[in-house]
C-alpha positions as CSV (number, residue, x, y, z in Angstrom):
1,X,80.7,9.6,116.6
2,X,79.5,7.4,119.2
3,X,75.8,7.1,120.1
4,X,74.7,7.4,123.9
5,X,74.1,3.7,125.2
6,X,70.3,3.4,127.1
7,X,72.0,3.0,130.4
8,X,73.7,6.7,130.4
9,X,71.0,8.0,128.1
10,X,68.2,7.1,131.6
11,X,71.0,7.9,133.8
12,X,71.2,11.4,132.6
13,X,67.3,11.5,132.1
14,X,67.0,11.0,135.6
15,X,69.2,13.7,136.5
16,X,67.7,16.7,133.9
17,X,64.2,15.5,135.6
18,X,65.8,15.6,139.4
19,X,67.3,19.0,138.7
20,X,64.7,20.6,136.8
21,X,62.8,19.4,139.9
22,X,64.1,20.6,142.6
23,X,64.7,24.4,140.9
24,X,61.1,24.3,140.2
25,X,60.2,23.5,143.7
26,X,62.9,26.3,144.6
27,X,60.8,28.8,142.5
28,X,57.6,27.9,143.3
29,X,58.6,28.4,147.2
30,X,60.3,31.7,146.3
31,X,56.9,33.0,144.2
32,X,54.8,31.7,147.0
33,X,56.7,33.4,149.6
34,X,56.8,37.0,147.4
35,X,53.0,36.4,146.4
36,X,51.9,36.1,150.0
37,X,53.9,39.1,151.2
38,X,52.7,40.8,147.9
39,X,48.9,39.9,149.4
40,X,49.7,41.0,152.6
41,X,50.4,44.3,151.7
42,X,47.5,45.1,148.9
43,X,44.6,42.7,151.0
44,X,43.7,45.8,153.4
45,X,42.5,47.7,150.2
46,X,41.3,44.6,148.1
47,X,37.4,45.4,149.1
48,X,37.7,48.7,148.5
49,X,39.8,48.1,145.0
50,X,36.5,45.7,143.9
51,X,34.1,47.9,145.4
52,X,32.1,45.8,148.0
53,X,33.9,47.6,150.9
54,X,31.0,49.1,151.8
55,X,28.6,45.8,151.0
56,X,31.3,43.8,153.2
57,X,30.9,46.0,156.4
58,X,27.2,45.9,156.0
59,X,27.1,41.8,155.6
60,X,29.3,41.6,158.8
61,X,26.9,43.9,160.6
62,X,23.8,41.5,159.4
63,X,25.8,38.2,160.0
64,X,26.8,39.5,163.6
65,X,23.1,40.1,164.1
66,X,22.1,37.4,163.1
67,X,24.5,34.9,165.0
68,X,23.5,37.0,168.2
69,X,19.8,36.1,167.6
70,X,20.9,32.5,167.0
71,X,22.5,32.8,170.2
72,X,19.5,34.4,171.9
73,X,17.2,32.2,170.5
74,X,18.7,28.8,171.6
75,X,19.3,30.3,174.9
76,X,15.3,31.8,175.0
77,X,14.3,28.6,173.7
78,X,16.5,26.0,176.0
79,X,15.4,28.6,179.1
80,X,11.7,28.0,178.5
81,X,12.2,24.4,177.8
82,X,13.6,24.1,181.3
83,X,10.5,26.2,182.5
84,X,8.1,23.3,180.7
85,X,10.3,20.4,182.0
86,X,9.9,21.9,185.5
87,X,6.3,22.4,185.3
88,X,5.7,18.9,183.7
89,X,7.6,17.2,186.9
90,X,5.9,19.0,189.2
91,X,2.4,18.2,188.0
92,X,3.5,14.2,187.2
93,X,4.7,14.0,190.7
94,X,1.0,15.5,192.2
95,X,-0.6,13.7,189.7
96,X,1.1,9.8,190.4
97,X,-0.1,10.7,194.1
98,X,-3.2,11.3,193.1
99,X,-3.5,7.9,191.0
100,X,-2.2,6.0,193.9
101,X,-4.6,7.8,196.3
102,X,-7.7,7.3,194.4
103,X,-6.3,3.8,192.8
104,X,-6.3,5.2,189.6
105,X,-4.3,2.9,186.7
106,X,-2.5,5.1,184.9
107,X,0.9,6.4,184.9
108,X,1.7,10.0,184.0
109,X,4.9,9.8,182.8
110,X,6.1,9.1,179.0
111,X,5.6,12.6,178.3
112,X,8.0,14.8,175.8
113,X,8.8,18.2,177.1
114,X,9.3,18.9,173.6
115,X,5.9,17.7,172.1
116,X,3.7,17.3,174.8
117,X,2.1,20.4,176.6
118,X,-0.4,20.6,179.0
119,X,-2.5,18.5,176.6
120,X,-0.9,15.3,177.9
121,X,-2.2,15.7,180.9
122,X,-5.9,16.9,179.9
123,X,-5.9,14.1,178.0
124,X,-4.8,11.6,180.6
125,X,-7.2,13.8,183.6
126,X,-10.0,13.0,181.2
127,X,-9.4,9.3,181.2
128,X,-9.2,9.1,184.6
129,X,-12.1,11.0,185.2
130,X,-14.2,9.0,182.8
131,X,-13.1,5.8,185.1
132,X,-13.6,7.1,188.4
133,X,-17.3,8.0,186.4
134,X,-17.6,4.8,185.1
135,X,-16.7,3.0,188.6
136,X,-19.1,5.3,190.3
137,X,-22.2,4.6,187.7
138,X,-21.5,1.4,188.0
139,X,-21.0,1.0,191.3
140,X,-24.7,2.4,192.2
141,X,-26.5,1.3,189.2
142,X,-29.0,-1.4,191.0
143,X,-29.8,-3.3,188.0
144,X,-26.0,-4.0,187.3
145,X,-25.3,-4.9,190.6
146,X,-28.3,-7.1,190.9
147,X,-27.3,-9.1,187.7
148,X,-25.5,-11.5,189.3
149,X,-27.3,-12.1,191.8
150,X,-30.5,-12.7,189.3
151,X,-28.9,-14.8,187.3
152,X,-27.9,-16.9,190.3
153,X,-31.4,-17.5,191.1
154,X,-32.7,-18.2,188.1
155,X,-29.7,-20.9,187.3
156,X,-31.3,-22.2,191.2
157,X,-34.5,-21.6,189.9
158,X,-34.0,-23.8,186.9
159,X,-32.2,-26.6,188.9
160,X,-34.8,-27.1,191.5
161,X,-36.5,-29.9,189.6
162,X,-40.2,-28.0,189.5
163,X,-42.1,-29.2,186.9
164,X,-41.5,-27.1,183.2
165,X,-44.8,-24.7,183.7
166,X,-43.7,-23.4,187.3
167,X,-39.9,-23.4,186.4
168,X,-40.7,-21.1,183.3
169,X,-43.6,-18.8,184.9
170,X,-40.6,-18.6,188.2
171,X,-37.5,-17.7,185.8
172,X,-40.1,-15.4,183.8
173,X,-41.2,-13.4,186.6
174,X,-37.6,-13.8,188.0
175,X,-36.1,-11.9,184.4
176,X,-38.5,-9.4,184.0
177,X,-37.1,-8.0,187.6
178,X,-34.0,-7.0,185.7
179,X,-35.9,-6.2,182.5
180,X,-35.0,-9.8,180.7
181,X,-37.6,-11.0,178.5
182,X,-37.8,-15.6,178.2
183,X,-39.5,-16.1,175.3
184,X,-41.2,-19.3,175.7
185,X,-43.9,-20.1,173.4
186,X,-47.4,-21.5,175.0
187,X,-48.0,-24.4,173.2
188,X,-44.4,-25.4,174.2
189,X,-45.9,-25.6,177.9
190,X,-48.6,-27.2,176.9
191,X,-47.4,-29.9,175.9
192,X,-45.7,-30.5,179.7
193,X,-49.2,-30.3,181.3
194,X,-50.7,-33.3,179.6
């Protein structure tokens, strides 16, 4: 008796495996084919086999619920997001003419439909009221508005070339006209006189 040589002992390896193969794959296609008919048939009555028919139709009646409130909701919620968007233009747009009007410097845009409500523009009408307040004040407060024009004197005063004891008694009185105090000691201006 002769023994099989390697070469025809793989060469008939490879055919058992390519056989084997391809019948399996035959079977498999042929119990896939039967299991899915077989599934078909029996998948109407599954639920009610495993008793959660009754659990099934009352999830699907929840779920459809609930995706029509989802729906709902994003449409409620995207309508009155428009609504806010709308209102916010219209109130920037009044309010820029306004700030150009009454040379306001502050923009109202920047805001987030989203985040910002009518806050944002309390916030940014406060502000601007505080600086047409401020302006105002400032505007008609007589002792601010004649600081500049005291200090200008005094810097005259103090370059005229008087001697120290009328320069200091003229800036002194000068001051105290805008409520400055010059602290000057006496003996300082004593001194000048002899």
């Amino acid at each position: 008796m002769k023994p099989i040589r390697s070469k025809e002992l793989e060469f008939f390896n490879k055919i058992i495996e390519n056989k084997f193969y391809d019948k399996r794959q035959a079977l498999e296609t042929e119990i896939t084919s039967e299991a899915q008919k077989l599934a078909d048939k029996k998948s109407p009555t599954m639920a009610k086999q495993c008793g959660v028919e009754g659990d099934l139709k009352t999830l699907k009646i929840a779920d459809d619920k609930y995706k029509a409130f989802v729906v709902s909701k994003i449409a409620t919620e995207n309508k009155l997001l428009s609504d806010v968007r709308d209102q916010m233009s219209r109130i920037q747009a009044k309010l820029e003419r306004m700030s150009k009007a009454r040379g306001w410097e502050r923009s109202f845009d920047g805001y987030d439909a989203r985040e910002d409500g009518a806050e944002y523009f309390y916030e940014k009408l406060n502000n601007a009221c505080y600086d047409e307040a401020y302006k105002y004040i400032k505007s008609n407060h007589k002792v601010y508005n004649d600081l500049r024009d005291k200090k200008s004197a005094c810097e005259i005063i103090l370059h005229t070339g008087s001697d120290i004891n009328s320069t200091v008694s003229t800036l002194q009185k000068e001051m105290s006209t805008v409520n400055i105090d010059l602290p000057v000691p006496n003996h300082l201006l004593q001194l000048a006189v002899k």
